[in-house]
N, C-alpha and C positions, 0 to 999 in steps of 0.2 A: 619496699615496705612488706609485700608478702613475703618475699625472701627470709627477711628476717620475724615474720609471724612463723615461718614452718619451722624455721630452727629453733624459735622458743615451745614451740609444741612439740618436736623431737626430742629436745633437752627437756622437757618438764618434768617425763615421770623417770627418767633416769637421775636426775637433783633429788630428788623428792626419795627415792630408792635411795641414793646415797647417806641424805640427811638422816632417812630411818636409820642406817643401819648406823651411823656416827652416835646417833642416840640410844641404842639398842647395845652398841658394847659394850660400852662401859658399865652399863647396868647388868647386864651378862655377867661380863667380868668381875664383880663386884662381888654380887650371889654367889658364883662361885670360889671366890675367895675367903668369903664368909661361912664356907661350908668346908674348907678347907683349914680353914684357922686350927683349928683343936688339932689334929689327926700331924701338920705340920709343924716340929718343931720352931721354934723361934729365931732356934741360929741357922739355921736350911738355906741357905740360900742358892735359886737356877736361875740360870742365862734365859733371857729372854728367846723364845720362838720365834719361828718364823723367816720368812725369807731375806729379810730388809735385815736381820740380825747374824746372818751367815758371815763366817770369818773362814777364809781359803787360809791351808796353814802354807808354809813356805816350801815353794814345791822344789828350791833349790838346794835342799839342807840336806847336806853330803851326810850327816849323823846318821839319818832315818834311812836304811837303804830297802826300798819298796822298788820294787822294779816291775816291770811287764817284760815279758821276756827280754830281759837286761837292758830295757830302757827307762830311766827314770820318769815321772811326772810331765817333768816340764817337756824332756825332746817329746813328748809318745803328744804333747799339746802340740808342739809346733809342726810336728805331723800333720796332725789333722786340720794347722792352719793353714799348709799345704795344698794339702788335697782339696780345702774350701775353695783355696784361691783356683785352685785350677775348676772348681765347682761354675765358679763366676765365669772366667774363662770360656768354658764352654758354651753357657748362653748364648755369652758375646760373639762368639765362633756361628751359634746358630742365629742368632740375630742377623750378622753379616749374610749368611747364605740365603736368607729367607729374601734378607732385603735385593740380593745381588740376582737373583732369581730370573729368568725370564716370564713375562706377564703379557700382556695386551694393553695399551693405552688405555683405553677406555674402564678395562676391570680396576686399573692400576688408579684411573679416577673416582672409581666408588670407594674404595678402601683408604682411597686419601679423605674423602665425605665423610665416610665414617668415623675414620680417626680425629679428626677434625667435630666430628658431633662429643665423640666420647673426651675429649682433652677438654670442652668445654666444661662437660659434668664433673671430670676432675678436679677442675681449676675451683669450681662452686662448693663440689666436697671439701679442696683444702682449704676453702675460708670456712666451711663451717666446723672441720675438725681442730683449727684452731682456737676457734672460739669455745667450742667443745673443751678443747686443753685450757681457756683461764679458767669455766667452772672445775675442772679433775684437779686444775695445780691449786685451787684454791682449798679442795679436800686435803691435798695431800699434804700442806703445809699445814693446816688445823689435827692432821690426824697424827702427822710424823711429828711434829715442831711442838702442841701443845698437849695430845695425848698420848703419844709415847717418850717426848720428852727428846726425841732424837736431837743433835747439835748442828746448828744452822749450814754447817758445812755437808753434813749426809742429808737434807733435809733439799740443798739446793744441788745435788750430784741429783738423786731422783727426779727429780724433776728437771733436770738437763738428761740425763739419759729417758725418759720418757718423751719427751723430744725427738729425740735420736733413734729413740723406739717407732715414734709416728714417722719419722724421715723414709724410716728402712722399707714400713708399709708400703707406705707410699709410691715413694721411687718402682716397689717393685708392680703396683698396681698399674703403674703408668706404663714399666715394661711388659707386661703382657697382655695390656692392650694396643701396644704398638706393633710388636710380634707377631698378635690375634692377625689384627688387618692384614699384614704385610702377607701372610697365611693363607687367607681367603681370598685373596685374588690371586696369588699363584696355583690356591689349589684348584680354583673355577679355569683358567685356562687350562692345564694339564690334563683337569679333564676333559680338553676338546680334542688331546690324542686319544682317548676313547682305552684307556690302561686304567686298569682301575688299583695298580701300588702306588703312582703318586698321590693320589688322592686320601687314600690310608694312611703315606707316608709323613707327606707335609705337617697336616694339623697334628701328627704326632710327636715331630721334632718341635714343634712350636709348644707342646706343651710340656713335656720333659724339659725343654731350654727353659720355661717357667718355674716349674717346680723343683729345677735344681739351683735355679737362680737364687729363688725364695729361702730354702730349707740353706744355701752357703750364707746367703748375709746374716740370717739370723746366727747362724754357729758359729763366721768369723768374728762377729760381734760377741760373743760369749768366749772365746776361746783367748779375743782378745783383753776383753776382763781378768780372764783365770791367768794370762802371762804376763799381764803387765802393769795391774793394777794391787795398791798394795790390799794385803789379806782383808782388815780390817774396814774395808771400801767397798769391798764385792758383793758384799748384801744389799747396801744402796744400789748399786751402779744394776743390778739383777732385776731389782723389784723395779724399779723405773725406766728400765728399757722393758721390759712384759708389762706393766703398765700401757705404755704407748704404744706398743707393737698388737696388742691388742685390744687398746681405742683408735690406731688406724686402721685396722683391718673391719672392725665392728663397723666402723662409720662409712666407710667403702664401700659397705655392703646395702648400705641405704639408700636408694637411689633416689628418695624422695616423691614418687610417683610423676604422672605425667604432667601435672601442673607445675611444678620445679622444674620439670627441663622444659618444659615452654618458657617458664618465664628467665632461666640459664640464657634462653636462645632471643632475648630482648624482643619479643614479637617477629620474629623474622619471618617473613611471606615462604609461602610452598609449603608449611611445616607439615609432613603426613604423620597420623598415631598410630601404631599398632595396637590394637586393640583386643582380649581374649574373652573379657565380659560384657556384660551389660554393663555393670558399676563402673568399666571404665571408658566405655563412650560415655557416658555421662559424665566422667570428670574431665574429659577431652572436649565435651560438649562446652563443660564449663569456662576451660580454660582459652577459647575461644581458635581451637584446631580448625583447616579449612578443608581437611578431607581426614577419615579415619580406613584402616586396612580392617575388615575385621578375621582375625586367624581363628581360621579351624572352627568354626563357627556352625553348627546344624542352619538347615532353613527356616526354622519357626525362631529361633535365633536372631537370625539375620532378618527376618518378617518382622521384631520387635524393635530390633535396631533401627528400624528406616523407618515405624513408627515414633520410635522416641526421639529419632533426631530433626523430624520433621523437613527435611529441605534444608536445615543448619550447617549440614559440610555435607561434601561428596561422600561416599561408601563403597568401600572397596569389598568386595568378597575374595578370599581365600583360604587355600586351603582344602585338602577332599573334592579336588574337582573333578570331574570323569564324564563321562559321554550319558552316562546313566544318572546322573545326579545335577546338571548342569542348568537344566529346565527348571527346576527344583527352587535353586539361586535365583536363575532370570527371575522366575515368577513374583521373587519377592520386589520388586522394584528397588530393587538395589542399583545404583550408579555403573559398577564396573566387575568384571568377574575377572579373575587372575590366573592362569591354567600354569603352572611349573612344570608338569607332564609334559608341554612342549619339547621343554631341552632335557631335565633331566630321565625323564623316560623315554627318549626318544631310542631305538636300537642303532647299532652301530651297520653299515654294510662293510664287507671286505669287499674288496675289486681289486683282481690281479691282470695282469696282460703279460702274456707270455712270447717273445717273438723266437720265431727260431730260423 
C-alpha cells in the first residue's frame, strides 16, 4: 500500500503538468491562429510541424543522385548500422572480460549483494515505469487520436515504440549495473597487487562498455526506422520511441528515497542505510532501519544524529577518519567508527631477496 502511495505522489505533479499543458495548447494555438487569420491567405495551406509528422523521403530513388562521397543514403545508413552493431559487440566483449576476470571469493560475494540489492530496485522501477506508461499512453492517445487528429494506426506505432523506447532504457540500466559490480570487485582485488593501472583501468572499461552500449541501441534503433520503415511512418515510430526512451531513463533515475527500498526489500533483517543528512536518518528512522552508516558526517553532526535517533538503530560513523579526528567521533557516543585508511591508505613495502 505504501508502494503504491509513492508512485501516486511521484506521478501527481507530472499528471497535473501534462494535463496543464493538454489545456494550454490548444488555447495557445488558437490565439495564434487568430492572429494569423488576416496576414494568411485562405488558400495557404502547411504541413503540419513537428516530429510525430516527419516523412523520410525514399532513400532508394536512383532519380535523386545525392551521394556522400559516391555513397547513396541508404548504404552510408547501413554503414553506420554497422558499426552500431559492432558498438553493442563491444560491450558484450567487455562484459565478458570484466565477468571472466580474476577476483577473490569473498569480494566476488559483495558485488553479487550488491547486484542483487540493485536488481531488486530495478524490478520496483519497472512496475512503476509501466504504470507510469498507462498515465503517458493515455496522453498520448487523447493528444495524437483527438487533438491532432492522427489515424488510429500512427496513434498505436507511438505508443508501441515508446515501449520499445522504455525497453531500450531499461535493458541498458540493468547493463550497467551489472558491469558496475562485476567492476568493483575486480578492481578491489587488483588493487591488492599494489599497481595502481588496473585500478584506472578497470572502471574505465566498464564505463565506456556503458556508454557505447547506451549511444549503439539508441542509433540502431533509429537507423533501423530510417531503413526499413516506410517514409510516411517515421514520424510516429521517432516521437514514441523518444517518448519512452526518455520516461525510462527519467524514471530510473528516481530512486525513490530510502523508504522505497526498505519497503522493495519486504522488511528484510540486517538492512544497513547509508546516510549523508540529518533529513535522512530520519527517514531511515522512519522507515524502521536497524542500523544507519552515517557518510562524511562532521562531529557536531554525528552528536545530533545519536541524539535524534535515540538508541532506535545502531550508528555507524564514517568517513574523514584519522588519528587526529577519531576522539572527536568517539566522544560523540556513537555505536561504531569505520576507518577505510586501514587498506586503502595503507603503503605498499617492496622486499627483494637476492641470492648469489
Amino acid at each position: 500500500m505504501k508502494l503504491m502511495e509513492n508512485v501516486f505522489r511521484r506521478t501527481l505533479p507530472l499528471a497535473l503538468a501534462v494535463l496543464m499543458a493538454m489545456i494550454a495548447g490548444p488555447l495557445v494555438g488558437a490565439r495564434v491562429l487568430a492572429q494569423d487569420t488576416v496576414a494568411v491567405p485562405a488558400h495557404a495551406t502547411h504541413p503540419a510541424g513537428g516530429e510525430a509528422n516527419l516523412v523520410i523521403p525514399d532513400l532508394q530513388n536512383t532519380s535523386v543522385h545525392v551521394t556522400f562521397f559516391g555513397m547513396s543514403g541508404h548504404t552510408l545508413l547501413l554503414s553506420g548500422l554497422v558499426v552500431c552493431v559492432l558498438g553493442l559487440m563491444f560491450g558484450l566483449v567487455i562484459y565478458t572480460r570484466l565477468k571472466n576476470m580474476a577476483v577473490h571469493a569473498s569480494m566476488r560475494e559483495v558485488s553479487e549483494l550488491i547486484y542483487e540489492t540493485c536488481k531488486t530496485y530495478l524490478i520496483t522501477q519497472g512496475k512503476f515505469i509501466l504504470l507510469l506508461e498507462v498515465f503517458i499512453g493515455i496522453v498520448i492517445a487523447l493528444y495524437f487520436g483527438v487533438l491532432v487528429h492522427f489515424p488510429v494506426d500512427k496513434v498505436v506505432i507511438i505508443l508501441l515504440f515508446s515501449l520499445i523506447g522504455i525497453a531500450g532504457s531499461y535493458g541498458v540500466a540493468w547493463f550497467g549495473i551489472r558491469v558496475n559490480t562485476f567492476a568493483n570487485s575486480r578492481t578491489a582485488f587488483a588493487a591488492l597487487r599494489g599497481k595502481p593501472y588496473p585500478c584506472y583501468a578497470i572502471p574505465l572499461k566498464s564505463g565506456i562498455s556503458i556508454g557505447t552500449l547506451l549511444i549503439s541501441v539508441e542509433l540502431v534503433m533509429m537507423l533501423i526506422i530510417l531503413l526499413y520503415v516506410p517514409g510516411s511512418y517515421a514520424g510516429p515510430c521517432f516521437i514514441g520511441f523518444a517518448i519512452g526512451e526518455s520516461l525510462g531513463a527519467a524514471a530510473l533515475r528516481i530512486a525513490g528515497g530510502i523508504t522505497a527500498a526498505v519497503e522493495a526489500l519486504n522488511g528484510t533483517s540486517g538492512i544497513e542505510v547509508e546516510a549523508e543528512t540529518l533529513a535522512q536518518v530520519r527517514e531511515a528512522l522512519d522507515a524502521g532501519v536497524g542500523r544507519i552508516l552515517l557518510d562524511n558526517m562532521s562531529p557536531q553532526e554525528v552528536a545530533q544524529a545519536v541524539e535524534l535517533t535515540a538508541g532506535r538503530a545502531e550508528l555507524e560513523a564514517s568517513g574523514g577518519m584519522s588519528l587526529a579526528t577519531v576522539r572527536a567521533y568517539a566522544d560523540t557516543g556513537v555505536d561504531f567508527i569505520s576507518v577505510g585508511a586501514l587498506t586503502h591508505g595503507a603503503r605498499s613495502l617492496h622486499v627483494s631477496l637476492e641470492v648469489r
